[in-house]
C-alpha positions in Angstrom: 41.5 -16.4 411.7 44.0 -18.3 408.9 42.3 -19.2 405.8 42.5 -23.0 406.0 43.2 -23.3 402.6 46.4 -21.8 403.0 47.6 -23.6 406.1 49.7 -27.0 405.2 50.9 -27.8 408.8 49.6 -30.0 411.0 48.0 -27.3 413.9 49.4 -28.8 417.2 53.0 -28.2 416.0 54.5 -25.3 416.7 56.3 -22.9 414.2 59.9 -22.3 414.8 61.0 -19.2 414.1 65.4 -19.1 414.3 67.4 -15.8 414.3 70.8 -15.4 415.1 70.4 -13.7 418.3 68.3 -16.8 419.7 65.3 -19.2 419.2 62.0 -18.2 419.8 58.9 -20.0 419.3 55.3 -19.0 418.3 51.8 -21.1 417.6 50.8 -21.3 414.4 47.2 -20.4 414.4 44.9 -22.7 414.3 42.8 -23.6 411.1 39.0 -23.7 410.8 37.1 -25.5 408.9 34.2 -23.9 406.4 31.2 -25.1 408.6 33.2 -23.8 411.9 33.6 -20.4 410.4 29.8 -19.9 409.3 29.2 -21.0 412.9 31.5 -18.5 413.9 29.7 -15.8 412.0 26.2 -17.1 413.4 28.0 -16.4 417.0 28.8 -12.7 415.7 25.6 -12.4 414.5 23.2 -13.8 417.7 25.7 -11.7 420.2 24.6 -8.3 418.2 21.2 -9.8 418.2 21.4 -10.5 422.1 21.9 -6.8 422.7 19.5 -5.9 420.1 16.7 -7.5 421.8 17.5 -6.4 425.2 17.0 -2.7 424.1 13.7 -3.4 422.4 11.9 -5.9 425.2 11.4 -3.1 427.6 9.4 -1.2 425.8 6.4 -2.9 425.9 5.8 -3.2 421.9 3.2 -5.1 420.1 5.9 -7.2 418.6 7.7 -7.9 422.2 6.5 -11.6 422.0 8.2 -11.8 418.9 10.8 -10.0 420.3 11.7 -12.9 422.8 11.5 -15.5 420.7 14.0 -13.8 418.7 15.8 -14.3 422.0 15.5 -18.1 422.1 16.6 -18.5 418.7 19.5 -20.7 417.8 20.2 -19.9 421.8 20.5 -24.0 422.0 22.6 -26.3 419.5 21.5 -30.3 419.9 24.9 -32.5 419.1 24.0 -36.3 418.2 26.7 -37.4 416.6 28.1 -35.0 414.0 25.0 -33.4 413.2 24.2 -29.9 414.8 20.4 -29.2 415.2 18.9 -25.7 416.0 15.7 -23.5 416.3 15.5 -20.2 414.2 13.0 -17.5 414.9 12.7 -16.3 411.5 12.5 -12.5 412.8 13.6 -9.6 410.0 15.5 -7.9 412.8 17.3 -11.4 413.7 20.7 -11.2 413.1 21.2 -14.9 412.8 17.8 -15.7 410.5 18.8 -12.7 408.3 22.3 -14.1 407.3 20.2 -17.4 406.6 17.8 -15.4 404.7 20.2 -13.1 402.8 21.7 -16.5 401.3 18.4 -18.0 400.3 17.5 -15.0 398.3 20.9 -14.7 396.7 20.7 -18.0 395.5 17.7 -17.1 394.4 17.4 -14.2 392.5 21.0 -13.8 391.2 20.9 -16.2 388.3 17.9 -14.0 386.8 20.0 -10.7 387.6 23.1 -12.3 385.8 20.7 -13.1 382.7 19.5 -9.6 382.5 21.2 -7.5 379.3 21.3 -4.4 380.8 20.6 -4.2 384.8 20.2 -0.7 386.0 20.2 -0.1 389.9 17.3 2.3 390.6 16.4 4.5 393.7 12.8 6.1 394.3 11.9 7.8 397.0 9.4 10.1 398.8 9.4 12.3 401.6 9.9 11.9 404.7 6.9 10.5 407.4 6.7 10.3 411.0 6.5 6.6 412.4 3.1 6.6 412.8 2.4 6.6 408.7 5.2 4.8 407.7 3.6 1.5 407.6 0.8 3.5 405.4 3.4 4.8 403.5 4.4 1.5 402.5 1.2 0.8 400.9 0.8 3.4 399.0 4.5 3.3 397.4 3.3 0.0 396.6 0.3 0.6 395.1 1.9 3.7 393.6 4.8 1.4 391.6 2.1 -1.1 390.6 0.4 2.5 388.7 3.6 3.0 387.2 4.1 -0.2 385.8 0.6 -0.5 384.5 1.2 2.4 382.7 4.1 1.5 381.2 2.5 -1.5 380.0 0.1 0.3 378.1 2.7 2.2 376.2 4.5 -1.1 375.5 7.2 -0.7 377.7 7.6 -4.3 380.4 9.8 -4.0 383.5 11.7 -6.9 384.6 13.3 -6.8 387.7 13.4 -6.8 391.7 11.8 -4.4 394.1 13.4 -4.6 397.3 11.7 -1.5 400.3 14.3 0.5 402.6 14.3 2.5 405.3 16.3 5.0 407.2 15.8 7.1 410.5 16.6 10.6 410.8 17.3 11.3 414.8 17.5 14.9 414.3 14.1 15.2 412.4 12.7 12.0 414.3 11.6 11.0 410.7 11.8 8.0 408.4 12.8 8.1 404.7 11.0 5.4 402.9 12.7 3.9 399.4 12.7 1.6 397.3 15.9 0.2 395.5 15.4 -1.9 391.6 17.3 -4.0 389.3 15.7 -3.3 386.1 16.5 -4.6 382.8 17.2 -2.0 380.5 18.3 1.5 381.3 15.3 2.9 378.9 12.7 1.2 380.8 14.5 2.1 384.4 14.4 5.6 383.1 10.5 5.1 382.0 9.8 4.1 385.6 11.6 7.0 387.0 9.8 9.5 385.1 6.3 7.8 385.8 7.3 7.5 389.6 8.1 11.5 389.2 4.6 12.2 388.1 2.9 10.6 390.8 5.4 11.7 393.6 5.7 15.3 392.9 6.9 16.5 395.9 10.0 13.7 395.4 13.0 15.2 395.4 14.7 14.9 391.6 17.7 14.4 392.8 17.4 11.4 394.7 15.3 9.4 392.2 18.3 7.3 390.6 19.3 5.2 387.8 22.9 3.6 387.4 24.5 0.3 385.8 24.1 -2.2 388.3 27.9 -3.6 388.9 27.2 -5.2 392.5 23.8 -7.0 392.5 24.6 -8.1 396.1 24.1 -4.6 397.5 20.4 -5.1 396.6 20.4 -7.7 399.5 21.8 -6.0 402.4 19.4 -4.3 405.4 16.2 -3.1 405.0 17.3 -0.8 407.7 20.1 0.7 409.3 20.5 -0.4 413.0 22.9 2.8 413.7 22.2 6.5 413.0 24.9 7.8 411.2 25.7 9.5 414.2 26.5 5.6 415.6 23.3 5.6 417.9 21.0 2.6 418.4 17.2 4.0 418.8 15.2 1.4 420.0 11.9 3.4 419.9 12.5 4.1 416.2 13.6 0.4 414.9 10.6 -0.6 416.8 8.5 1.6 414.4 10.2 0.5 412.0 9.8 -3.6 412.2 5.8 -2.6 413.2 5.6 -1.4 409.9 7.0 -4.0 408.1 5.3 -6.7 410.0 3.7 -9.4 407.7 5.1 -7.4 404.7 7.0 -8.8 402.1 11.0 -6.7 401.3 11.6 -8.2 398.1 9.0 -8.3 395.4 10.3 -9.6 391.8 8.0 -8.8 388.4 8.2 -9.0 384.9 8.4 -12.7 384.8 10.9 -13.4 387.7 9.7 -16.0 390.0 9.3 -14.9 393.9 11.1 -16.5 395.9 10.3 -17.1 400.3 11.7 -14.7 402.7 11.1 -17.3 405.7 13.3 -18.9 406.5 13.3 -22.6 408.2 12.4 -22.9 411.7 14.6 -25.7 412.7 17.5 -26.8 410.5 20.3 -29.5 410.7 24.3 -29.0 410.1 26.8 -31.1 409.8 30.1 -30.4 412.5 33.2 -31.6 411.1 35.4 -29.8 413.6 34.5 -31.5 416.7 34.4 -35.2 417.9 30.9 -37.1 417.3 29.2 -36.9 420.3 26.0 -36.5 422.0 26.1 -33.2 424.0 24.0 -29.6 424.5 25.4 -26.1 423.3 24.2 -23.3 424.8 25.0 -19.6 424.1 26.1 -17.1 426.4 26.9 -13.1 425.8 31.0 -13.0 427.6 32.4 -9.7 425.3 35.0 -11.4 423.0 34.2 -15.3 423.6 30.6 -15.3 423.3 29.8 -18.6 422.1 27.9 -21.9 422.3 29.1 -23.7 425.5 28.9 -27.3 427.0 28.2 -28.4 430.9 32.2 -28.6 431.1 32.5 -25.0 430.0 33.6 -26.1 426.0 32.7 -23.6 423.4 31.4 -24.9 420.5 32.6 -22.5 417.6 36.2 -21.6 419.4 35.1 -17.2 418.0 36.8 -14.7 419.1 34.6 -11.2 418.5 36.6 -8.5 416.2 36.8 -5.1 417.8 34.5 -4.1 414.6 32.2 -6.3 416.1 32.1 -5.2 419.9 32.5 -2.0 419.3 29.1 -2.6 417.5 27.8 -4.3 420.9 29.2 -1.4 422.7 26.9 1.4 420.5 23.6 -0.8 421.0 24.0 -1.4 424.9 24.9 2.5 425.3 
């Protein structure tokens, strides 16, 4: 869509484009406010979500109640007036919550990570686990960087920073490749941690223990895991696995002095529509390819999206 900032005509006119063959006319596209596009976004984000619960109901998981009400979640959108009210599941493998979540923590954390002198992006790994011991895994990389610091500590070296756990599947192995990803003050204490981390993971591979300046925070708050092999496959089975193992664990972790900040996010929140007339009136989604969307009794939609081909074709790899 047109950045609205950079659209000065009124958007029922039409543009009149003159050569001197003949006239012909086009519609200028339409503008959208700021509040429609986020809602726009949220309508990518619950259809990819829609097809991403589908594939993980039917297998009978532990977490399928949890599963469902990811379902339900922001599937209704309550109009009084001009304010927009809606439920959020607060799932990690919710589309909609995450993008809701991802904000809260940037606005969280990045003013400490833009105070830092020196931030260093570090990686540390260990090897690879079959599902069944990754959420033990988990644990003991935890208690394992909570050695390392202590130890530092002693030799007068503190770490200030951000812990943030990853994950990746391996389809050909059938494996998972627990991480974690830093921003640490200070490249010789990032270093320190590496070395200590080394010690106590000796069968880590060297190579893939990193340190680097940090020159794009953000990429600390992407995914905790991929939904796609890098083969483009969605694996139910394994992302189960995966959100089992991170169940009622926390994916950021600050230290050194940096305060923690929620990972839940709100179960119900209010908006303000400045797009549409004030009314009184019920949104509901529905998955239709392209023009999934919010939609009234009369067959309205709410946000007015149109799904990229980036984005279907993303629909298309998790339905396969």
């Amino acid at each position: 869509p047109t950045n609205a900032t950079t659209l000065l005509l009124d958007t029922s006119a039409q543009l009149r484009k003159i050569t001197k063959a003949k006239a012909s006319y086009a519609p200028i596209p339409k503008a959208y406010t700021t509040k429609q596009q986020r809602l726009q976004n949220r309508a990518r984000s619950k259809a990819i979500t829609c097809s991403v619960v589908f594939k993980l109901t039917p297998l009978q998981s532990p977490l399928n109640k949890s599963y469902w009400s990811t379902y339900h979640c922001s599937n209704t959108i309550l109009q009084d007036g001009r304010k927009m009210r809606s439920k959020y599941c607060n799932q990690r493998w919710c589309l909609v919550c995450n993008r809701i979540r991802t904000a809260k923590l940037m606005h969280g954390y990045l003013p400490s990570i833009d105070a830092m002198k020196d931030p260093q992006f570090v990686t540390l790994t260990r090897p690879n686990v079959k599902g069944s011991y990754l959420r033990a895994t988990f644990g003991t990389m935890q208690s394992t960087f909570a050695q390392c610091k202590d130890a530092l500590r002693k030799q007068g070296i503190t770490l200030v920073g951000i812990r943030k756990v990853e994950t990746t599947y391996n389809a050909i192995r059938d494996d998972f490749h627990p991480h974690f990803h830093f921003i640490i003050d200070g490249k010789k204490e990032a270093e320190a941690l590496k070395n200590e981390w080394l010690k106590r993971n000796p069968k880590a591979l060297q190579y893939l223990q990193d340190v680097k300046p940090c020159t794009d925070p953000i990429e600390l708050f992407k995914y905790f895991t991929k939904l796609l092999t890098k083969d483009g496959q969605f694996i139910p089975e394994a992302m189960d696995k995966t959100f089992r193992a991170m169940k009622g664990k926390r994916v950021f972790q600050p230290f050194g002095g940096i305060k923690k900040q929620s990972e839940d996010v709100e179960t119900e929140e209010a908006t303000h529509c400045d797009w549409k007339e004030p009314q009184t009136e019920i949104w509901t989604f529905q998955s239709v390819g392209k023009f999934s969307d919010w939609y009234n009794a009369n067959g309205e939609a709410l946000s007015e999206v149109e799904l990229t081909n980036e984005t279907l074709d993303l629909i298309k790899k998790i339905d396969a």
